[in-house]
Residue, then its C-alpha position, 0 to 999 in steps of 0.5 A: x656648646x650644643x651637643x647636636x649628636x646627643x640632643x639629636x640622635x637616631x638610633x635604628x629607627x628611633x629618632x630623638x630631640x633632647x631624649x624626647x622620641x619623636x615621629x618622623x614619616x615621609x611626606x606620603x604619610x604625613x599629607x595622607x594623614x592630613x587630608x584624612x583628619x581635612x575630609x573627616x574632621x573638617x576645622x577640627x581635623x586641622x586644629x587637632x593636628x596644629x594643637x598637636x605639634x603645638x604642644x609637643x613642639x613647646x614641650x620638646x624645646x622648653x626642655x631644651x631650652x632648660x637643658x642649654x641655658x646658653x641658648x639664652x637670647x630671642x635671635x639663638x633660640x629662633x636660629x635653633x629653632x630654624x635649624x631644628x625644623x631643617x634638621x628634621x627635614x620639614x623645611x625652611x622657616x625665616x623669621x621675620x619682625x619677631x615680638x613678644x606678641x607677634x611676629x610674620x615667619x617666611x618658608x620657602x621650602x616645606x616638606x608638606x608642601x612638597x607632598x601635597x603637591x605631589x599626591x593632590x596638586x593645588x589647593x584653594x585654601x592655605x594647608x601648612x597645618x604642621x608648620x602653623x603648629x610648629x611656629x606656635x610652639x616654638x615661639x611659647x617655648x622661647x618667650x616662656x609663655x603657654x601652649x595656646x598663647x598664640x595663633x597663627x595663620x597662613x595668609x600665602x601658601x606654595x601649597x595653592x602656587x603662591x611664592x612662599x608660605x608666609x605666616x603671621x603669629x599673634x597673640x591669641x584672643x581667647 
């Protein structure tokens, strides 16, 4: 059984997944930093965040994984996966066709997308950078391969008012 009070938990302002302290900001934050690292860094702005919750997203669920071993199957461990994102507020991600070297994931409701909207209106190019970062490193740590296994990119995003963000996953060429 998973124990949600301990391998998510909040004390005072810290915020935990599987004793692993995480950042969790408003979306005044987290958009603000985005367009910063966009204007300043360009491509290597947003590659440095999608690497960023890459790799801490693979590292946290990796050891959660390790940690229940009941959470065994792909389908339960794309539904904690699923259920994490949403606990930690960020938003909706349905996965759909999901294979060991691809897969499309939907998201009808983001908190980036939601703040972006907010501060900056439309974009003219996809910009889930967070949720791209997220689906690699969550779909590495369950099928147990390594940070940078797979890409993922945006093809639809609500962020320039289309319908839903859609994402396609593939094994990365390197």
């Amino acid at each position: 059984m998973f124990d949600w009070k301990n391998e998510l938990n909040r004390k005072g302002h810290r915020i935990a997944i599987s004793g692993q302290p995480i950042a969790m900001h408003c979306h005044h934050y987290n958009i603000n930093l985005q367009k910063t690292l966009e204007d300043n860094m360009g491509e290597a702005g947003v590659d440095l965040l999608y690497r960023s919750v890459e790799e801490t997203i693979y590292l946290g669920l990796s050891n959660l994984f390790k940690q229940y071993p009941k959470i065994k199957t792909l389908n339960s461990k794309l539904e904690m996966i699923s259920l994490l994102y949403q606990n930690c507020g960020l938003g909706i991600l349905h996965f759909q066709s999901v294979r060991p070297n691809k897969a499309l994931v939907l998201s009808p409701s983001s908190h980036h997308v939601t703040g972006w909207l907010a501060k900056h209106g439309r974009r003219d190019t996809p910009g889930c950078h967070f949720a791209r970062g997220w689906i690699a490193g969550a779909l590495e740590a369950a099928y147990r391969h390594p940070v940078g296994y797979f890409s993922v990119v945006e093809s639809q995003c609500k962020m320039s008012r289309d319908r839903e963000c859609l994402f396609s996953v593939a094994k990365a060429e390197k």
